[in-house]
N, CA and C atoms as a LAMMPS dump frame, in Angstrom:
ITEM: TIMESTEP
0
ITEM: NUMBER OF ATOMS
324
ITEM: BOX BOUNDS ff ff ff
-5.0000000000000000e+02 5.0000000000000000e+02
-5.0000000000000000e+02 5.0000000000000000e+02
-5.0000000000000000e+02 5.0000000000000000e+02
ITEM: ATOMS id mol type element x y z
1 1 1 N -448.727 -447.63 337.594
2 1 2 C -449.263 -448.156 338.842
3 1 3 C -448.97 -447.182 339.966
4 2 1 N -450.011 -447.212 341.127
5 2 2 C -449.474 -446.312 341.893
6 2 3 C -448.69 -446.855 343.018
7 3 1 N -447.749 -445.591 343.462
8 3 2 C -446.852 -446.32 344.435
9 3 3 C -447.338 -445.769 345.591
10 4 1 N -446.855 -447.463 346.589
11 4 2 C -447.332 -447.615 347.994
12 4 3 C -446.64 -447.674 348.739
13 5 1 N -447.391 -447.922 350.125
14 5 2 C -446.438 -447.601 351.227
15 5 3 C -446.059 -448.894 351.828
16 6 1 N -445.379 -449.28 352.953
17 6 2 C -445.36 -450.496 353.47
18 6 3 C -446.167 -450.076 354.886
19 7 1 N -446.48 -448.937 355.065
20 7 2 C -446.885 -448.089 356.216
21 7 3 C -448.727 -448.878 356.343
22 8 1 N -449.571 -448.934 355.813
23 8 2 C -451.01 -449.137 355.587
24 8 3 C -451.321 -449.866 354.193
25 9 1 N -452.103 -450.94 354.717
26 9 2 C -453.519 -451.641 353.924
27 9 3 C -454.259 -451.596 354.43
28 10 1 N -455.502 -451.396 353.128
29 10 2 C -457.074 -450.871 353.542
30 10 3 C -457.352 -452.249 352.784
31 11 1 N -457.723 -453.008 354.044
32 11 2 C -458.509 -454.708 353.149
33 11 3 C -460.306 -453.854 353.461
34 12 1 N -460.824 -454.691 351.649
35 12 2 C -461.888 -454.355 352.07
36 12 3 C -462.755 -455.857 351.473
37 13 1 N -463.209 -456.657 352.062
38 13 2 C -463.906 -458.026 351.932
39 13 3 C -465.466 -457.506 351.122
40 14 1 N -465.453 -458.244 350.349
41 14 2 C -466.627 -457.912 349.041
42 14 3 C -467.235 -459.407 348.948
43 15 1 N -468.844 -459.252 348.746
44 15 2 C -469.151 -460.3 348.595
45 15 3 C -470.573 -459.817 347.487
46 16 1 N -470.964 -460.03 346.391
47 16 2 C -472.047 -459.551 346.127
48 16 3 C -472.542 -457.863 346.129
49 17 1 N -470.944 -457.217 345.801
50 17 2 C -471.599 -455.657 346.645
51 17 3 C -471.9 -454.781 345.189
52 18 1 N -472.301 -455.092 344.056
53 18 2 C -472.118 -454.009 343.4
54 18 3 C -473.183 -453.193 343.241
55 19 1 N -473.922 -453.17 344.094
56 19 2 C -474.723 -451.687 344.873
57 19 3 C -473.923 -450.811 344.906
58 20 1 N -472.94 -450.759 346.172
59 20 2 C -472.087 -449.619 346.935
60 20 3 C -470.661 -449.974 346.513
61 21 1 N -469.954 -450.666 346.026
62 21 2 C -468.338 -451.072 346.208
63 21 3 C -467.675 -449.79 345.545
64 22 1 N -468.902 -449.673 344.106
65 22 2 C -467.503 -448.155 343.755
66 22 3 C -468.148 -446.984 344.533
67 23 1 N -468.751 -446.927 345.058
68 23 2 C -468.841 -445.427 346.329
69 23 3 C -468.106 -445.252 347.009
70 24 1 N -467.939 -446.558 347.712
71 24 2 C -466.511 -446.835 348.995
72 24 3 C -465.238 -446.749 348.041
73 25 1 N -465.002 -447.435 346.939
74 25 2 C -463.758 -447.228 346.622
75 25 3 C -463.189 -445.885 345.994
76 26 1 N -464.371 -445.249 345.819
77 26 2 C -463.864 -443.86 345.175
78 26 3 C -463.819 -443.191 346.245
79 27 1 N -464.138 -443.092 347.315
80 27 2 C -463.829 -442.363 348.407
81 27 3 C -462.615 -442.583 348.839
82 28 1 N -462.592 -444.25 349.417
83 28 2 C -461.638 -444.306 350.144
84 28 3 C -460.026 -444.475 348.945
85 29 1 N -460.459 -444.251 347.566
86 29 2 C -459.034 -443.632 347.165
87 29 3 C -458.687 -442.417 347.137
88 30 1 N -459.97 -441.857 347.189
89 30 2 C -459.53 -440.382 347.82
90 30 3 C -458.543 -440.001 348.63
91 31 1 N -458.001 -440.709 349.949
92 31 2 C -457.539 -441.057 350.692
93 31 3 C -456.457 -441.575 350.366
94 32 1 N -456.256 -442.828 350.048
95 32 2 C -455.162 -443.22 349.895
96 32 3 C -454.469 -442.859 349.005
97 33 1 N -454.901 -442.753 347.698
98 33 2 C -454.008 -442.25 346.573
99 33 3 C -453.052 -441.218 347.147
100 34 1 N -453.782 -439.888 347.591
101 34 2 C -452.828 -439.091 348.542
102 34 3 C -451.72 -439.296 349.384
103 35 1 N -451.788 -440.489 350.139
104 35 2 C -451.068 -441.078 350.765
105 35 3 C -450.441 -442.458 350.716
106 36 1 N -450.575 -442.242 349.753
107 36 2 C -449.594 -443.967 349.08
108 36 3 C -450.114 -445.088 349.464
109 37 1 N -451.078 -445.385 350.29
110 37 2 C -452.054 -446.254 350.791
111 37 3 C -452.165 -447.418 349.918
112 38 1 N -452.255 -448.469 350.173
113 38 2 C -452.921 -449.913 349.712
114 38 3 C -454.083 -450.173 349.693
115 39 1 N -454.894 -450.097 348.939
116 39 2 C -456.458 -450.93 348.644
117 39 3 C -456.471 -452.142 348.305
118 40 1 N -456.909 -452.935 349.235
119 40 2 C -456.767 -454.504 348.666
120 40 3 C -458.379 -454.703 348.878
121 41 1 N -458.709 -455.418 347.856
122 41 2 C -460.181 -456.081 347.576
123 41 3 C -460.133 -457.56 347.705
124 42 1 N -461.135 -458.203 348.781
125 42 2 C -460.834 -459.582 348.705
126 42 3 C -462.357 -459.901 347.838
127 43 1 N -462.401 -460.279 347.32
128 43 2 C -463.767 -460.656 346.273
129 43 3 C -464.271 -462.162 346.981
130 44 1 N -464.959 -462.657 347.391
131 44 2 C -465.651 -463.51 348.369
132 44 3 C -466.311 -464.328 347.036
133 45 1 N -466.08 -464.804 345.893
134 45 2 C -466.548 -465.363 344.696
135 45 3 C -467.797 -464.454 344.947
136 46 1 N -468.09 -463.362 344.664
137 46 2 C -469.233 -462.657 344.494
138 46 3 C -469.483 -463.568 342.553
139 47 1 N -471.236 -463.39 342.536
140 47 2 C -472.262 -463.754 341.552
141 47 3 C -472.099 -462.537 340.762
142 48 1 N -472.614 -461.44 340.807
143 48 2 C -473.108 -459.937 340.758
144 48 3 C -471.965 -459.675 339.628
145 49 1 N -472.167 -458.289 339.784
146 49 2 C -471.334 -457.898 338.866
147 49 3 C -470.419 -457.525 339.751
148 50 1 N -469.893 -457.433 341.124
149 50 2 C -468.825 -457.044 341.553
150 50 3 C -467.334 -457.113 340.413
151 51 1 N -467.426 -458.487 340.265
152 51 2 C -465.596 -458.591 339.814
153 51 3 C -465.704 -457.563 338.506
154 52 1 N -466.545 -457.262 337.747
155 52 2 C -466.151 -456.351 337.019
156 52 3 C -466.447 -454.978 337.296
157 53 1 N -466.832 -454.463 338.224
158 53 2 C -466.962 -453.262 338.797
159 53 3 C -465.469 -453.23 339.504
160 54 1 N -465.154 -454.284 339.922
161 54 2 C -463.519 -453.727 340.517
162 54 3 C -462.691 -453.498 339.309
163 55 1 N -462.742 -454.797 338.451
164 55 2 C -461.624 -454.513 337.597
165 55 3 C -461.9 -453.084 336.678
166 56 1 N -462.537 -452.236 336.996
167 56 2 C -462.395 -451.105 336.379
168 56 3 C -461.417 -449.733 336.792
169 57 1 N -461.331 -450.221 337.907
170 57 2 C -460.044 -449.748 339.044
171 57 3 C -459.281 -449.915 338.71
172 58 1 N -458.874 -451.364 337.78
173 58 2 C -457.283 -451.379 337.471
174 58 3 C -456.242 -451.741 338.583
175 59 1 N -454.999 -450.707 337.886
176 59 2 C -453.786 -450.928 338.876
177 59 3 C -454.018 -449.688 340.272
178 60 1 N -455.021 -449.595 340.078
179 60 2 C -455.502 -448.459 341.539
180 60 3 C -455.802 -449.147 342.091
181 61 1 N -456.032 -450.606 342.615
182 61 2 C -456.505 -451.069 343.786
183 61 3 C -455.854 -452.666 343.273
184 62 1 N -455.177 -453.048 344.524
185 62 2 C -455.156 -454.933 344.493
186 62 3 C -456.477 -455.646 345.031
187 63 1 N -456.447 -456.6 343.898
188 63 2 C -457.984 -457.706 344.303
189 63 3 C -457.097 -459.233 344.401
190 64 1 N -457.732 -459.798 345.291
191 64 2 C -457.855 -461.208 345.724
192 64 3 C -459.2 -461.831 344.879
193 65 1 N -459.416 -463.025 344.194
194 65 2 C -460.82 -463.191 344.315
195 65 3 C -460.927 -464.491 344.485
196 66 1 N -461.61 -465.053 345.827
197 66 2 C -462.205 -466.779 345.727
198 66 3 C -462.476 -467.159 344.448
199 67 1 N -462.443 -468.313 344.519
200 67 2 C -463.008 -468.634 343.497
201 67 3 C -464.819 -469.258 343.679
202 68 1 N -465.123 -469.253 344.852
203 68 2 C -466.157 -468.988 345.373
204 68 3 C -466.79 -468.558 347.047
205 69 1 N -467.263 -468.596 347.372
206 69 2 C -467.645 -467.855 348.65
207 69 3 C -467.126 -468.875 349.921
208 70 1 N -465.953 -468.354 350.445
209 70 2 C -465.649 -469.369 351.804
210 70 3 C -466.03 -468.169 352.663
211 71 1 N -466.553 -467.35 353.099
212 71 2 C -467.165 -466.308 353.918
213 71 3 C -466.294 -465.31 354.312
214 72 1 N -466.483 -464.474 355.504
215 72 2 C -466.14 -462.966 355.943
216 72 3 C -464.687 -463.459 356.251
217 73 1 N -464.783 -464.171 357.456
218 73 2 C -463.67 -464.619 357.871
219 73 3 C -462.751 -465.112 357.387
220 74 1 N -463.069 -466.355 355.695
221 74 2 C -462.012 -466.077 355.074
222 74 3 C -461.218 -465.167 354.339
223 75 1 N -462.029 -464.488 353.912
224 75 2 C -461.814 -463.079 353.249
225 75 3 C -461.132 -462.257 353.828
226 76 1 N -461.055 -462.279 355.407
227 76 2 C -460.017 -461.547 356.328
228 76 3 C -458.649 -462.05 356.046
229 77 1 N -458.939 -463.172 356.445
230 77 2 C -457.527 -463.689 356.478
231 77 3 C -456.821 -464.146 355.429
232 78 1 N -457.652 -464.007 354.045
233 78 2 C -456.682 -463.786 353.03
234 78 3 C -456.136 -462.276 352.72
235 79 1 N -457.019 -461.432 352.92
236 79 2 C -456.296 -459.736 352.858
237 79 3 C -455.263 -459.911 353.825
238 80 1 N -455.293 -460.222 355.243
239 80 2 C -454.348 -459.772 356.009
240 80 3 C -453.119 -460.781 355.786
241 81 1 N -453.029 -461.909 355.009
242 81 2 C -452.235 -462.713 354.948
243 81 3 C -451.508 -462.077 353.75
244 82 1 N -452.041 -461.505 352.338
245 82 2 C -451.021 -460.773 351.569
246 82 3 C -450.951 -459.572 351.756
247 83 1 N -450.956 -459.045 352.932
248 83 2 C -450.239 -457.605 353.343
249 83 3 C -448.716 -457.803 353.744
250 84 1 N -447.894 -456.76 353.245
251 84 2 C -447.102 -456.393 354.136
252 84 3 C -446.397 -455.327 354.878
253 85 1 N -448.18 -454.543 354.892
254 85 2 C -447.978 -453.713 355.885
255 85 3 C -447.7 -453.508 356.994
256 86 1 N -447.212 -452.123 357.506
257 86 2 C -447.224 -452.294 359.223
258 86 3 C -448.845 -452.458 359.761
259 87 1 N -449.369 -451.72 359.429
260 87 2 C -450.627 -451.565 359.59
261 87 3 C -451.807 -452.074 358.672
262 88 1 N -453 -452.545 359.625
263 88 2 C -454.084 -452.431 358.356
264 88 3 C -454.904 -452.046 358.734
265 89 1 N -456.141 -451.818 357.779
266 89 2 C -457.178 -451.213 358.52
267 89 3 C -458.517 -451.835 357.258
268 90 1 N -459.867 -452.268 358.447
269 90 2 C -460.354 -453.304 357.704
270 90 3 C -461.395 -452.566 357.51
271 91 1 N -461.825 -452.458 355.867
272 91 2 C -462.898 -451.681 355.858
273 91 3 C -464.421 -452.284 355.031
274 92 1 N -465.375 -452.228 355.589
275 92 2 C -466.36 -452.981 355.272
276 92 3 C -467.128 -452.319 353.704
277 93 1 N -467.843 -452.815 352.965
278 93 2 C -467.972 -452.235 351.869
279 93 3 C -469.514 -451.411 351.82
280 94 1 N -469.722 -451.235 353.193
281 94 2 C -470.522 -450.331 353.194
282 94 3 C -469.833 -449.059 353.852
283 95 1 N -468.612 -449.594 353.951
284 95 2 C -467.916 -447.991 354.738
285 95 3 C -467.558 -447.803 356.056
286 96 1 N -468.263 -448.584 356.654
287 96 2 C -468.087 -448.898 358.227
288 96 3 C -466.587 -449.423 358.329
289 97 1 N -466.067 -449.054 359.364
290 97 2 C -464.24 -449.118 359.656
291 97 3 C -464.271 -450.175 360.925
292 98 1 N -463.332 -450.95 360.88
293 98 2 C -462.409 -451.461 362.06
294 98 3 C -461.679 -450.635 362.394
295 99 1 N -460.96 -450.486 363.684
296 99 2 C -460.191 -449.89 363.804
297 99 3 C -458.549 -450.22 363.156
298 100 1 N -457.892 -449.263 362.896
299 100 2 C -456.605 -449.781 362.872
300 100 3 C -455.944 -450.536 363.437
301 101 1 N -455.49 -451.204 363.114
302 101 2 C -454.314 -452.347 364.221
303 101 3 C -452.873 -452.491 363.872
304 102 1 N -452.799 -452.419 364.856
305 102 2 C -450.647 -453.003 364.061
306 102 3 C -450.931 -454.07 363.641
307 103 1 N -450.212 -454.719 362.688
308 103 2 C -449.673 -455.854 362.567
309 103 3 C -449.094 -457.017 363.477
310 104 1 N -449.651 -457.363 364.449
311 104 2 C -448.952 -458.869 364.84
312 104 3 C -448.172 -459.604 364.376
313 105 1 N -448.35 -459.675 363.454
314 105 2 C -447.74 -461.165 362.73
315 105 3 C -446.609 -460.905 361.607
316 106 1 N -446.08 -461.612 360.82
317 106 2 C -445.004 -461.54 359.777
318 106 3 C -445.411 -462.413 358.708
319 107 1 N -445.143 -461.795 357.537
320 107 2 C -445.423 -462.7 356.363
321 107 3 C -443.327 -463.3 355.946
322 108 1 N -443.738 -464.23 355.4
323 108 2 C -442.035 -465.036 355.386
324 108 3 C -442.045 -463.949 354.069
């Protein structure tokens, strides 16, 4: 497995994406792998073939998955709820970025 940082998570909310999901994720492990980075996948109960396009990633990326679609917003706040990073950074699965943010909050 690869080792991470407590420094950054990259949540990335998936719903139906297996068009683009492994484009973004092979990039953006480009990235992190280098830098000990966290990939967390929240799977939004995607239909598609998403969940098995992630699980081909393995122990290279953490997945969340609904067990069916409660939307964007839940999907946020389950990535950012099992982080315990300082940082996260929210990335859409077409690639488009949030900005970074500190962390606010504390997980117990």
């Amino acid at each position: 497995m690869t080792k991470t940082s407590d420094w950054l998570t990259i949540i990335i909310p998936a719903f139906n994406e297996e068009e683009g999901i492994a484009s973004v994720l092979d990039g953006v492990l480009r990235f992190s792998e280098e830098n000990n980075w966290t990939v967390l996948v929240v799977d939004d109960g995607s239909t598609d073939a998403t969940p098995k396009i992630l699980g081909r990633y393995g122990d290279r990326i953490r997945t969340i998955r609904h067990s069916s679609s409660r939307g964007y917003g839940a999907s946020l706040k389950s990535g950012i709820m099992a982080t315990r990073s300082e940082n996260v950074l929210l990335l859409m699965p077409t690639g488009s970025m949030i900005p970074l943010i500190s962390q606010p909050w504390s997980n117990p």
